[in-house]
N, C-alpha and C positions, 0 to 999 in steps of 0.2 A: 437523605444525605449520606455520604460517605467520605470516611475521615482519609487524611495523609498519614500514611503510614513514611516513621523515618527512613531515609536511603542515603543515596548520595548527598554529600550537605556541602555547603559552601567554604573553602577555606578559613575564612573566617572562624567558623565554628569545629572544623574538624580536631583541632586540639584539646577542647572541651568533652567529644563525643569518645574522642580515644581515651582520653581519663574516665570518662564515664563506664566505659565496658572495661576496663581495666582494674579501676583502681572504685569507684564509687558502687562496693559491693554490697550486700546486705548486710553490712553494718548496723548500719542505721535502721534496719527493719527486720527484717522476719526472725534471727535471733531475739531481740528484742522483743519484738511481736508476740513470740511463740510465749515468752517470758511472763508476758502479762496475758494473753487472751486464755491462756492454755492454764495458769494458775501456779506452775511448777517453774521453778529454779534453772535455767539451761545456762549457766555459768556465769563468771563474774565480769559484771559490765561498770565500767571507770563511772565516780561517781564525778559530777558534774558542778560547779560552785555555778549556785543561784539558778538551783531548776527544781522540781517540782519535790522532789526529795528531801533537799534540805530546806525547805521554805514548810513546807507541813509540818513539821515534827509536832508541833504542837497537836497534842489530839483534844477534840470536844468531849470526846467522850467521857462522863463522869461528872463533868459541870455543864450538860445541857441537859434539860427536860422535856420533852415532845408528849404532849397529850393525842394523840388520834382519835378522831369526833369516830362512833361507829355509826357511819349514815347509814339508811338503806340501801339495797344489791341495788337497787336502779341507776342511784347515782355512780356505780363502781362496779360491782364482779358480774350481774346480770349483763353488762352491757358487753364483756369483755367473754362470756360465755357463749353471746349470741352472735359475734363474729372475733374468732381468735385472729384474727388476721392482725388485730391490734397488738398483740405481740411482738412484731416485729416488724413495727412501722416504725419510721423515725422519730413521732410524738410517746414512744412508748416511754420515757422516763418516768410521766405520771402516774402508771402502772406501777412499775419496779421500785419508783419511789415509796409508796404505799406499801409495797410487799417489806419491802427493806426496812420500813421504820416498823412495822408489827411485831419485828422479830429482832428490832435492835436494841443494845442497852441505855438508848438517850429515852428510849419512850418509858411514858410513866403512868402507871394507871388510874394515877389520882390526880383530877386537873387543876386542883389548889397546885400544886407543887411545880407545873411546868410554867418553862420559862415561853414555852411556843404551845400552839394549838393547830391542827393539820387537819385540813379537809379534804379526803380523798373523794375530788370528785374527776371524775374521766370526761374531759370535754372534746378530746381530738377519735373518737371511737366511732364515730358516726361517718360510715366512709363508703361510698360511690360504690357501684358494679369495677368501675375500675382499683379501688382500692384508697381513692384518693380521699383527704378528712373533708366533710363539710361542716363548716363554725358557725353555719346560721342557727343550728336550736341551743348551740354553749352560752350565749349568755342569758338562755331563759332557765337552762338548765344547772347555771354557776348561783341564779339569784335564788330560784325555790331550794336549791343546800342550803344555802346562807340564813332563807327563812325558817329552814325547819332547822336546824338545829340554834338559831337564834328565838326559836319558840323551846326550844327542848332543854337548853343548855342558857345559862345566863353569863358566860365568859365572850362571846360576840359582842353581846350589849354594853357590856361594862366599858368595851373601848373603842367600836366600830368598827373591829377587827386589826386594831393597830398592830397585835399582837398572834397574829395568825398568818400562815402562809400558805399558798397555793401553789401547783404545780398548772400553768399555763404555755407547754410550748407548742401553740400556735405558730402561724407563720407570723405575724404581729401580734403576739402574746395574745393580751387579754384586751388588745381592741377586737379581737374575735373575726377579723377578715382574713381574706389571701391578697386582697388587692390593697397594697399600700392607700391610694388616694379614698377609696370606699372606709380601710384599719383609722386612717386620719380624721374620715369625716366621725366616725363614730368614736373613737376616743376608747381609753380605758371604760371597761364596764364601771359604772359608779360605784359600786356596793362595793367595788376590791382596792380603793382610793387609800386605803389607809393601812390595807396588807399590803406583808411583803411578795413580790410576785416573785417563783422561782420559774425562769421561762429562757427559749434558746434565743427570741430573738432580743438582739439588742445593738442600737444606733444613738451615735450622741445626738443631744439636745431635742430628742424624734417626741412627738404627743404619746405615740405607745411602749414607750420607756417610761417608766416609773424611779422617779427617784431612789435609790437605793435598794434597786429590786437585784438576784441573783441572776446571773448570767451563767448560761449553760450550755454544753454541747448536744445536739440531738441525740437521736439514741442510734448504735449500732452495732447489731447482734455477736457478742464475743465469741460466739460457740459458728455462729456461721464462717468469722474470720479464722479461726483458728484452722478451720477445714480448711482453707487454700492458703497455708503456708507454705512456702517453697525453702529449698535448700539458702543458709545463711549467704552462702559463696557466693548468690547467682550473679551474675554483673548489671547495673542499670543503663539499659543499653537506648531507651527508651529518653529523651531530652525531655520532652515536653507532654504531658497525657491529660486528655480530660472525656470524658463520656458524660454527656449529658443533654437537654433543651439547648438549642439558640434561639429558637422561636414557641412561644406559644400561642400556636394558632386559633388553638381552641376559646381562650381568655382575653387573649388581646389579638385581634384580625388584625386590624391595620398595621399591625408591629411596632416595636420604637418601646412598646410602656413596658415591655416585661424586661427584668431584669437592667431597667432602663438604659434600655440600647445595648450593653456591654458584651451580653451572648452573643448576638447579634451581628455587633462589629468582629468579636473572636471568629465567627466564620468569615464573616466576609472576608478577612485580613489575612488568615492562615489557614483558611483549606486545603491549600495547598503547597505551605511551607515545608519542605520535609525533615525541619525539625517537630514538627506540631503532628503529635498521634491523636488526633481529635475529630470526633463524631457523634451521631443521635445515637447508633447501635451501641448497648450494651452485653457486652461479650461473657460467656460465661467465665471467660480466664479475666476479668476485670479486675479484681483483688490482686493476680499473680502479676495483671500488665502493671498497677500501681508499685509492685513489689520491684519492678526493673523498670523504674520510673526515675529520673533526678527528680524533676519539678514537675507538680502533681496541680494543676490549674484549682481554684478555689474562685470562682464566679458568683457573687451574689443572684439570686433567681427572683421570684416573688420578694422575698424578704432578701436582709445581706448576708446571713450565714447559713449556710452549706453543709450536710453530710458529710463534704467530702474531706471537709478542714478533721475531721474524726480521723477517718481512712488514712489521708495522709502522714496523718502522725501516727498512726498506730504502725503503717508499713514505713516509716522512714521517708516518703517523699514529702520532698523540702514545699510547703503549702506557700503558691501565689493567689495572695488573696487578692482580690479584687473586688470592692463593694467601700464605697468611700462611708469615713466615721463612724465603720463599724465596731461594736463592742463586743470581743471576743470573752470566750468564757477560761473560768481562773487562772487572771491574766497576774495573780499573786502569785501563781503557781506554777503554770509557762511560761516560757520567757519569749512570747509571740513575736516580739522584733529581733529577739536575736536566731529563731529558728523559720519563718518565715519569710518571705517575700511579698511586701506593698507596694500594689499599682496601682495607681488613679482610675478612675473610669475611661477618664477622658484619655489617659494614655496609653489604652488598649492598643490603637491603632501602632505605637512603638514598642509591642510587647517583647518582639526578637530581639530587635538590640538590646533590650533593658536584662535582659535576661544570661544572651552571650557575653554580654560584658561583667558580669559580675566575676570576681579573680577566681582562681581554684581553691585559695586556702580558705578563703570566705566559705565556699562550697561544702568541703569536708567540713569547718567547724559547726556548719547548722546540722551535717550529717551525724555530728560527736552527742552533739547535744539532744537530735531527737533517737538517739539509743538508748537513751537512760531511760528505762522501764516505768518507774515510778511518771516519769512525764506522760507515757502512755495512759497506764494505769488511770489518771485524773481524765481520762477523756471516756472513761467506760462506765459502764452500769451493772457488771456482772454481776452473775448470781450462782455461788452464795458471793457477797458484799465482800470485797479485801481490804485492807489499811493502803488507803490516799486513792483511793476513787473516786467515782463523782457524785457518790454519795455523801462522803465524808465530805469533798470539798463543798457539797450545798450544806452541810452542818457547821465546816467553816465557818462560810459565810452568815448563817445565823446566828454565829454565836459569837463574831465579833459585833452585830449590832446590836448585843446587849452589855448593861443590865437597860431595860427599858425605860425611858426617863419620864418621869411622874405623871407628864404632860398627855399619855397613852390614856390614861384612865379618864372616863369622861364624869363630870358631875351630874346628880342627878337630873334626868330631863332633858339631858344637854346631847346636841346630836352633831353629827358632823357630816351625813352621808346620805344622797340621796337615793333614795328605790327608784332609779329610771327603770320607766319601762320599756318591755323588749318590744316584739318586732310587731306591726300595725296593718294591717287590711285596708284598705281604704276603696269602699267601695266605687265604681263610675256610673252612676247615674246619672238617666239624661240632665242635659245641660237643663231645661226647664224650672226644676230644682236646685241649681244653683247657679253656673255661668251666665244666663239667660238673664236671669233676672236683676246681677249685676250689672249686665252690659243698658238694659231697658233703663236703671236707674243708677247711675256710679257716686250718687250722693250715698249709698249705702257703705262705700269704704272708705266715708270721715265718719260714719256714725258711731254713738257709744257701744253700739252693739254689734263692731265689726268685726269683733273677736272670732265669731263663726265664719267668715270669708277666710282671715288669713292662718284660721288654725288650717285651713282647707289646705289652702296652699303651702304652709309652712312641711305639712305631711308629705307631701306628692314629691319631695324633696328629701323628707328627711331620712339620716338612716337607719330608723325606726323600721318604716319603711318595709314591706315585704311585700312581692309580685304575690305569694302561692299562700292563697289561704287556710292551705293544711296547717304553715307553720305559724299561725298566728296566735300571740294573744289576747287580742283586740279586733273589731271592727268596728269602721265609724264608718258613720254615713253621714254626707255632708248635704245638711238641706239646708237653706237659706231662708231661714223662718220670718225674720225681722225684716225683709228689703220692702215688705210694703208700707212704701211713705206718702204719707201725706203731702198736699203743697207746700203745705209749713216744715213739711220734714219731719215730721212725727210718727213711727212707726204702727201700725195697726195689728194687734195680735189677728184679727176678727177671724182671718184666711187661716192660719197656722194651724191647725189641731188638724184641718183636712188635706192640708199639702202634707206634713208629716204622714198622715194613716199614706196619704196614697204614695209616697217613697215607701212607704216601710210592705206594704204590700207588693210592690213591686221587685223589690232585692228579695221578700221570703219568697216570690215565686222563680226569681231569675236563678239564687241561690239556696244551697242547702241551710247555710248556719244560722241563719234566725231562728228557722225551727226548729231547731236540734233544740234551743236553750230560752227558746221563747225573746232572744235580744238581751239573753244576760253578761252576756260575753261582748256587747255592742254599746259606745257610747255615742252618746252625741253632744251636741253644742246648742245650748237653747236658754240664748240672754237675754232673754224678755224680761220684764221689769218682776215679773212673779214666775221667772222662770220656765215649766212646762204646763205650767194653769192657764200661761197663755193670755191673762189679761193685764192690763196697768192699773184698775181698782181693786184692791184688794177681797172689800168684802165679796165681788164677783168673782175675784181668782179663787177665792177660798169653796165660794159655790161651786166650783167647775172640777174643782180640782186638779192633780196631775192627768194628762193626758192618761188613759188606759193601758193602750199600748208600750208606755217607756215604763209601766210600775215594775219590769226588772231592770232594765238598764241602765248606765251610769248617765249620770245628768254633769254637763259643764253646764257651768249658769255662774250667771253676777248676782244672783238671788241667794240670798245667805241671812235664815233668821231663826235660829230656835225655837224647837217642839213646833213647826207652823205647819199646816199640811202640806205646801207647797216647795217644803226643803225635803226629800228622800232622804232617808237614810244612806251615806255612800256618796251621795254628792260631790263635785268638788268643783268649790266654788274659787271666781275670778274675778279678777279687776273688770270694769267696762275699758272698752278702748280708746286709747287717747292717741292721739297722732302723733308718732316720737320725733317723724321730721320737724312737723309743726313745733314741736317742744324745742329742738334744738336750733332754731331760728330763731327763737327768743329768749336766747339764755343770755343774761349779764352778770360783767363781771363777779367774782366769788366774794370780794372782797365788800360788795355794796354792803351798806349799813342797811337793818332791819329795822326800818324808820313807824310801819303802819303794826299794832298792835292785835289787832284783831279785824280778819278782811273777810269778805265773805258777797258771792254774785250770787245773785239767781234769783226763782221767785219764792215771793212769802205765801201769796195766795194763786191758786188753780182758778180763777171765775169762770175758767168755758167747761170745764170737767168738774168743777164742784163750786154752783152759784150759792148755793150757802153757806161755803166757809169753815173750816174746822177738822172736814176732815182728811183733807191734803193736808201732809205728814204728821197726821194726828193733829194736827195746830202746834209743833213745834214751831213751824216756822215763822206761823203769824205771831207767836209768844214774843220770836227774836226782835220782829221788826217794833211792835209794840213798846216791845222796855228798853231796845236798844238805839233807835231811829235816832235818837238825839244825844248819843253817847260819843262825846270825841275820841272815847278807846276805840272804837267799832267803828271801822270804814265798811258798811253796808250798804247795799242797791241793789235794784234791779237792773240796775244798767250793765250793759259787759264791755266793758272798753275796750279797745284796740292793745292798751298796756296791761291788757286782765295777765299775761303770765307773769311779765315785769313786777307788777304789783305783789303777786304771789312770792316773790323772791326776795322782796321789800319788807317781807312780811315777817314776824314771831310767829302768829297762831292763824291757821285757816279752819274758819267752818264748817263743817260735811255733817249738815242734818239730813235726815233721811228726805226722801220726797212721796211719792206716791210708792215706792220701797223703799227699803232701810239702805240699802246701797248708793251711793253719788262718784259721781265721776271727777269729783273733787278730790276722794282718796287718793288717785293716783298723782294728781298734779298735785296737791302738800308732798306728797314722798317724793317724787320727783327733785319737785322745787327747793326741798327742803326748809318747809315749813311743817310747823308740829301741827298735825291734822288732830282737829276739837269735835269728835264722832258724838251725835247726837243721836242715836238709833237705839231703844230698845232690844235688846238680847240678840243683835245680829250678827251674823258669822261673818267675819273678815276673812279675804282673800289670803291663799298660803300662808297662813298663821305656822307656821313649822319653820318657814324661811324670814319671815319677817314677823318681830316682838313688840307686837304691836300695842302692850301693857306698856314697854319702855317706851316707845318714840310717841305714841299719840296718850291725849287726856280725852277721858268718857265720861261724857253729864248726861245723868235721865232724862227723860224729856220733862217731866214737871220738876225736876230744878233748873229749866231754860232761863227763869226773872232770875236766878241766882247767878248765873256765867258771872257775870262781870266780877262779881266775888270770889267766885270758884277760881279765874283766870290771874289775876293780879294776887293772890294769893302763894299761888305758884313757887316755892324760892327761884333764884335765880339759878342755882347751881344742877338743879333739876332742869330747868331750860337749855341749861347751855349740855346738860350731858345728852337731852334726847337731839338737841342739835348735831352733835356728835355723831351720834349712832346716824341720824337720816345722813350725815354726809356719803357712809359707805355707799360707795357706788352700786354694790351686785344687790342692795336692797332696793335702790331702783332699778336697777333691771328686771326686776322679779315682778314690777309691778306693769313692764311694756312688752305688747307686740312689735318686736324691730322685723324690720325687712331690709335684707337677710335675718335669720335669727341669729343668737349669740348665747354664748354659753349661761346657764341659769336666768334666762330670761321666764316670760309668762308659760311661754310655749312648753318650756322646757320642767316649769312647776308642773305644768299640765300633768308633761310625762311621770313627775314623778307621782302624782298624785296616784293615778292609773296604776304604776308598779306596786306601790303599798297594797294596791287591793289585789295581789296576787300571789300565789296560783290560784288562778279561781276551783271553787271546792267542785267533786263529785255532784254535788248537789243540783249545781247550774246545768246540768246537763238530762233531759226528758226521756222519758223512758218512750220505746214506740207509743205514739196514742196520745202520749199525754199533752194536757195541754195547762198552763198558769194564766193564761189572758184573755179576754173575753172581747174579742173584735164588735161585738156591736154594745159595747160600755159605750158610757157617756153620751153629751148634751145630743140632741138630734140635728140640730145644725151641724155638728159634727161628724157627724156621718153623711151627709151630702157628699158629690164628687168634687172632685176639687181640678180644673182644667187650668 
């Protein structure tokens, strides 16, 4: 492409273009300019009411404290050593940031005493042959700072980092993408929910805006501009200028999504206008053509703000921004409507009129007001640091969001944030292991144990998610352990231990990374009723033990029971699955009365799995039926009515004795339902016990005080009932306990994730030295090593 350069122009315009080479001189820039980039005084420029000058005066400095965590070179100078190029990239504030607080007087070296806590880590540093940031390994690399210096330092903990700040200027902050819809899907990283974020971009009401976070200009190099300053005098002869993308071809083919449409349209509309100096080429005289610019284009590109909105104001050209509900940076401090120009997106196509029609006095006053220095000054990073920078105005702004109100401080135990984890491998293995076997039997995606189907699919979506398994910290492999059912629909472990060995041989020979770490780095999903022992009778799950193969890997499983062989260390354990549609087709009214006291389906006795009785669920259950069969508190049966959810929602108390495991698929539906789930299981591990309090909402009886329930239950005060009532009402605590499709935020899915991120960074450890080896492929039962077709 190749821009129009101004010539002859249309009447219209020509009295505009004569005052511009005339009268619209470098007022407004390069004295100015020189003023602030250069450091030195180049004479006296009119002070301005309500610009950047007199709106600062207040300094921080002396009533703010900044602690500076000293992380290790990795997360900061090693990276910035290993390619200096970060220096003079746009995202460098997070750099200069860092440099400037080390050596300023708000830092303090005792961190009882500060009011802020500062984590220099460098996430935009990681950049292309071309130069460009890639943000796929920042939020693995934002969350292991977080962890080390929350292992190292105890002021993280104490608030969840309410009280710390980071420097995030991504192109969508700290959703850590370039492509808006990709930044949206993945959301703020979790771990920085409760700091403050100091980052360039920023958009109203947007997911990667952070309430109350700082908004900032990109960065751009003081000492470069100051080299191409031209004489004050020069005339701006130049109407309209802009250098830059209309398209990116590279990231978005089919066009239309970058810069959503707006670049786009400014070519199509004005390539040929000959007031519009606009093209892809950037010119070495680029600074100087801004310099004999009036109106200096400001284009939102990937994100809504632009380098350019810097440039402009530092050379005096009047900035037409364009990028709707965008959030400019200290907009306490520029006076952004009265020195810029707002255009709609959508009224790009009328960019000329909107622009010749504006009067000439309008003109010169935006011209009056971007000469005042000190407004410049607020849009820079220089070094050494000056009074009303953009340093000081991100001090500012932290230091009008204090003192910090009490509410920052968390109680003990009390947590607010979760460890999502980062980004996910997810292996393709033939359909056989898992497609295949859904498609032969689709009764497997009502079952309780479909949690391994749709975590499958929940992945292959999510923005966890990563194609290149260099950048992973996770690999799962999705095998479909549970689809063989019975006619009755009864899941069979018997095939499992030999479908697993042969997936898992099959990805270490397709791929490197099983081997490397023996599958420590590898989880899976495996909701058998004894989880990777692979059978539904205990004493035999206990014989068998864990599969051989997964004794490093992470286990998801609904199997959750204390000191038992069959729970790994590291586990993380889940609801079974319940059908949310099915749930939400039977929900009634909120208001129903809780008319049935104590409800409770399912069976008391196993006779085709245990003809003598006692020890399906230890004889919990036969206890229940025995002492309670003829109890009017106790709606008991084996029957499941067509109104079993309705009933559950009728109900005070359901329930949830263990069965053939400690786990029932009742938990989820009392939470759900809200009913206070009455957990009969010996020392079993409840699902996300971190997100859901599960001491407040539900009551736990031994099993041999089962004759007693009825006592234990009626016993209960009232006011204890109605608070775990209460609590089951919140909604995101049932969420926590469903597979929805689509997923939703803080869902099962989404526990899962966090589960996963707590165990990370994974240590030096997990990873095998040539040779070695931790697992022993021909372990376990000899049935289990048969082939498995």
């Amino acid at each position: 492409m190749v821009g129009a350069r101004a010539g002859r122009v249309p009447a219209a315009a020509a009295a505009v273009l004569i005052v511009a080479a005339c009268v619209f001189s470098s007022l407004a820039g390069a004295a100015a300019a020189a003023e602030v980039v250069g450091g030195a005084a180049q004479g006296n420029t009119e002070r301005i009411s309500g610009s950047a000058g007199d709106v600062l005066e207040d300094n921080p400095v002396g009533r703010l404290k900044v602690f500076v965590y000293d992380l290790p070179s990795k997360y900061n100078k090693r990276i910035v050593a290993k390619d200096p190029r970060c220096l003079n990239h746009m995202f460098a504030a997070e750099i200069f940031m860092h440099r400037f607080l080390l050596s300023s007087a708000v830092r303090t070296l005792n961190p009882e005493q500060a009011d802020w806590f500062y984590a220099p880590v460098y996430t935009t540093c990681d950049l292309t042959h071309a130069g460009l940031p890639l943000p796929f390994k920042s939020p693995r690399m934002m969350r292991s700072a977080i962890q080390f210096l929350s292992r190292k330092w105890p002021f993280w903990n104490r608030t969840d980092g309410a009280d710390h700040f980071f420097v995030v200027p991504h192109d969508f902050g700290a959703c850590f993408h370039y492509q808006e819809e990709k930044a949206i899907e993945r959301g703020i990283l979790p771990l920085l929910r409760r700091a403050t974020l100091v980052q360039t971009f920023g958009q109203k009401n947007h997911v990667c805006l952070k309430e109350g976070s700082i908004t900032i200009p990109p960065y751009a190099p003081p000492q470069k501009m100051q080299a191409h300053l031209i004489p004050p005098d020069t005339p701006r002869s130049i109407f309209v200028y802009f250098r830059g993308l209309f398209y990116d071809n590279g990231n978005d083919p089919e066009g239309g999504y970058y810069a959503r449409g707006a670049r786009a349209s400014l070519w199509e509309n004005f390539k040929n206008n000959p007031l519009f100096d606009i093209s892809t080429e950037h010119p070495a005289t680029y600074y100087e053509d801004m310099q004999r610019s009036v109106f200096c284009l400001c284009p939102l590109g990937w994100a809504p703000w632009s380098p350019r909105l810097v440039e402009a104001v530092v050379f005096g050209c009047i900035p037409v921004i364009i990028a709707d509900d965008i959030v400019l940076p200290f907009a306490d401090a520029i006076p952004w409507d009265e020195i810029g120009v707002f255009v709609d997106e959508e009224d790009v196509p009328r960019l000329d009129s909107i622009l010749t029609s504006i009067p000439i006095d309008d003109i010169l006053r935006k011209q009056r007001l971007l000469a005042n220095p000190s407004m410049k000054q607020a849009m820079l990073f220089p070094q050494p640091a000056q009074p009303r920078d953009a340093f000081h105005q991100i001090l500012n702004g932290l230091a009008r969001k204090l003192p910090h109100p009490d509410s920052v401080y968390l109680k003990p135990g009390e947590k607010h944030l979760n460890w999502t984890a980062g980004p996910v491998f997810v292996y393709d293995l033939p359909s056989k292991y898992n497609k295949r076997i859904v498609a032969k039997d689709p009764r497997c995606l009502n079952h309780m144990f479909a949690a391994e189907i749709f975590m499958h699919r929940f992945l292959l979506s999510s923005a966890v998610r990563t194609l290149n398994p260099e950048q992973a910290d996770w690999f799962y492999a999705p095998v479909y352990t549970t689809c063989d059912l019975t006619h009755a629909g009864l899941p069979l472990p018997f095939k499992s231990p030999r479908m697993m060995r042969s997936a898992i041989q099959f990805l270490s020979r397709k791929w490197p990374f099983w081997n490397r770490t023996d599958g420590a780095d590898h989880f899976f999903v495996v909701p058998h009723d004894f989880g990777a022992c692979f059978h539904y009778q205990e004493e035999k799950a206990i014989e068998r033990g864990i599969l051989p193969l997964l004794r490093r890997a992470t286990l998801v499983q609904t199997f959750g029971q204390k000191n038992h062989v069959c729970l790994k260390e590291g586990s993380i354990t889940i609801p079974p699955y319940a059908p949310p549609q099915k749930m939400q087709a039977h929900l009634i009214p909120p208001d129903t009365p809780r008319s049935i006291f104590v409800y409770f389906r399912g069976l008391f006795y196993d006779n085709g799995n245990d003809p003598e009785g006692g020890y399906y669920a230890r004889g919990a259950r036969a206890s229940l039926w025995e002492n309670f069969k003829n109890n009017p508190l106790f709606d008991i049966s084996t029957e499941h009515p067509a109104t079993y959810y309705e009933d559950m929602q009728r109900s005070v108390f359901c329930l949830c004795p263990l069965g053939w495991a400690p786990w029932s698929p009742r938990l989820v539906e009392a939470v759900v339902f809200g009913c206070i789930p009455v957990i009969i299981a010996d020392d079993i591990v409840l699902p996300f016990a971190d997100a859901i309090p599960w001491d407040e909402i539900g009551v736990f009886v031994d099993e041999e005080d089962v004759p007693r329930l009825d006592s234990i239950l009626t016993s209960i005060p009232i006011d204890d009932i109605l608070r775990k009532q209460r609590l089951l009402a919140n909604p995101s605590m049932k969420q926590a306990m469903l597979f929805p499709q689509p997923a939703q935020p803080r869902d099962a899915f989404h526990q899962i994730l966090n589960g996963l991120a707590r165990k990370l960074p994974h240590p030096d450890s997990v990873y095998l030295k040539p040779g070695e080896k931790h697992l022993n492929w021909t372990a376990g039962p000899v049935a289990d090593l048969k082939p498995w077709k």
